[in-house]
N, C-alpha and C positions, 0 to 999 in steps of 0.2 A: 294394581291392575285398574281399581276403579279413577287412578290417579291418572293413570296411560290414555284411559278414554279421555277422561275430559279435558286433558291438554291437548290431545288431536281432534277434536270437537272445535277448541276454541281455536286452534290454529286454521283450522277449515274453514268457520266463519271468518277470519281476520282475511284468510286469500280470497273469499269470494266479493268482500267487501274491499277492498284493494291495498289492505295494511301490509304493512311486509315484515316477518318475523323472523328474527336474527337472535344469534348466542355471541357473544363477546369469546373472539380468536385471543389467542397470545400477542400480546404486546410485541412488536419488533423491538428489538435491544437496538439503546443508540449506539452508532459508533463509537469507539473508543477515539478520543482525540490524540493525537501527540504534535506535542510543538515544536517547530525546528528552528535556529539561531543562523541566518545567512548571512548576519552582519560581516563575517571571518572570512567571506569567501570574493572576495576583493572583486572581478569584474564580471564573476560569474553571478552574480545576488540573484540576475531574473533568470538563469537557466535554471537554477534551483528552484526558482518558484513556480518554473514550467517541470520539472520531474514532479513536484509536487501536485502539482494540477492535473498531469495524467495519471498517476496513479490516485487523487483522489475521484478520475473518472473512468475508473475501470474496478475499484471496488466497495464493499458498500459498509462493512464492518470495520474499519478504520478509517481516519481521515486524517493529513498534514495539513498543518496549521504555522503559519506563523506566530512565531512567541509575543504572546502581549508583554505589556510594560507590566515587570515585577515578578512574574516568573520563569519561572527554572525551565530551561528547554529539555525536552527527553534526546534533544536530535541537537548536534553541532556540526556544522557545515566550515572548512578551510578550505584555502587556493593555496595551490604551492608548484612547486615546480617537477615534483616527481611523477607516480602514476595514479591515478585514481584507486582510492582503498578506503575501505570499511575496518572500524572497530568497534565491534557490538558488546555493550555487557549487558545486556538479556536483550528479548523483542522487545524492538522499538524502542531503545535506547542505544543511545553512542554517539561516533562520532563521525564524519568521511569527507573524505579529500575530493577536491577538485583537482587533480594532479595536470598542469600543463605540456607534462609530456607527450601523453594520448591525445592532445587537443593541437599540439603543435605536430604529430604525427597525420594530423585531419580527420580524426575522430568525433564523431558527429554530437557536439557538448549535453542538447538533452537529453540524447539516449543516455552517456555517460551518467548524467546527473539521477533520470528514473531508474536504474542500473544500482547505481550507489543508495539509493533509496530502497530499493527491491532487496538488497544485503541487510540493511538494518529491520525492516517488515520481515525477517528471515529464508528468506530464497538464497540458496549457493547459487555458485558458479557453474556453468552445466556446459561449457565450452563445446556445443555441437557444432559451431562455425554457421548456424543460421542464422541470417536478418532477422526472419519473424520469431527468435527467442532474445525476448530482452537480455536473458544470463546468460547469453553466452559470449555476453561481453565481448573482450579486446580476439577474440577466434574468429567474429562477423567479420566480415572485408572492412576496411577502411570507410569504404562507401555506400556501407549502410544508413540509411536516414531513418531507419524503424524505431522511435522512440520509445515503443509500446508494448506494455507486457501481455502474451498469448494469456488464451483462456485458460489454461493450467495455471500458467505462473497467476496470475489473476485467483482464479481458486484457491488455489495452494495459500495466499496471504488471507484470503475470506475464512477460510479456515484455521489458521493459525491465529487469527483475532476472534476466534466464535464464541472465546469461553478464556476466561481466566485461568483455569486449568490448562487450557492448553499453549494459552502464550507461556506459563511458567516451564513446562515440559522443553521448551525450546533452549537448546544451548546457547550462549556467548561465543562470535566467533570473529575470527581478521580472515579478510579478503582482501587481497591486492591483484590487478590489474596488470597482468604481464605480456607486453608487446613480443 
C-alpha cells in the first residue's frame, strides 16, 4: 500500500514537472519473411514481383521477399502454358504457375499473380464472381483489373501468420484455376 502511494506521489511530481512516464508495451513480432524464386517464370518475373508487392502492402505479419543468393526459396514461381495453380506443402511454402491460358484469355496478370500468392499465404478459392474479392479468381469477369485482397482476405492471412501455432494448424492444399 505504502508502495501504491509513493509511485503515485512520484508520477504526480514527474507530470507537474513535465516528465512523461511510460511502462514498456509488448514488442510487435517481426514479420515472418518468406522468399520467393521468379527466375522460373519466364516474362512474367515483374508481375510476380508486383503480387508480391501488394500483398506485402496490405499486410503486416508476413512479408515476400525475393530469394537472396544462397538460399532456399519457400515460394517457386513457373510460366507455362496451362492455367494458373498453386501447390502448397504447408503456409507459405510451394510452388504456382503462371498459367498463359487465363492471360491469353485477358485475364488481368497481377491480380492473377497476388491471387496465386494469396493460395500459398493460405486463402482458398471463394469464387463469389466479385472484382473486389481477390479469390474469387477466374469467376470475376475477364475485366476485372482489382489486383487487391479485401479486408477479410487481408485479415484472414494477418492471422494465419500471428503465431506459429497457427500457421502449423493450416493444411497443404492444390488450387487450380478453371475458365
Amino acid at each position: 500500500m505504502l508502495r501504491k502511494r509513493l509511485f503515485a506521489a512520484l508520477a504526480a511530481v514527474a507530470m507537474l514537472v513535465g516528465l512523461q512516464v511510460t511502462t514498456a508495451g509488448p514488442a510487435a513480432a517481426a514479420p515472418r519473411i518468406l522468399y520467393y524464386d521468379a527466375s522460373q517464370a519466364q516474362e512474367f518475373v515483374s508481375v510476380v514481383n508486383q503480387g508480391a508487392q501488394i500483398w506485402n502492402s496490405r499486410v503486416t505479419n508476413v512479408q515476400l521477399q525475393p530469394v537472396p543468393a544462397g538460399r532456399t526459396p519457400n515460394i517457386r514461381v513457373y510460366a507455362d502454358n496451362g492455367w494458373p495453380r498453386t501447390y502448397s506443402t504447408s503456409l507459405g511454402n510451394g510452388r504456382w504457375y503462371m498459367g498463359r491460358e487465363a492471360v491469353n484469355q485477358g485475364y488481368y496478370t497481377p491480380r492473377i499473380a497476388a491471387h496465386e500468392f494469396g493460395h500459398i499465404l493460405g486463402l482458398p478459392d471463394r469464387r463469389t464472381g466479385l472484382c473486389t474479392d481477390l479469390m474469387s479468381g477466374s469467376s470475376a469477369p475477364v475485366s476485372c483489373r482489382n489486383p487487391n485482397p479485401n479486408t477479410t482476405e487481408a485479415n484472414t492471412v494477418n492471422n494465419n501468420f500471428r503465431s506459429a501455432a497457427v500457421a502449423a494448424s493450416i493444411p497443404a492444399r492444390e488450387f487450380v484455376w478453371v475458365g
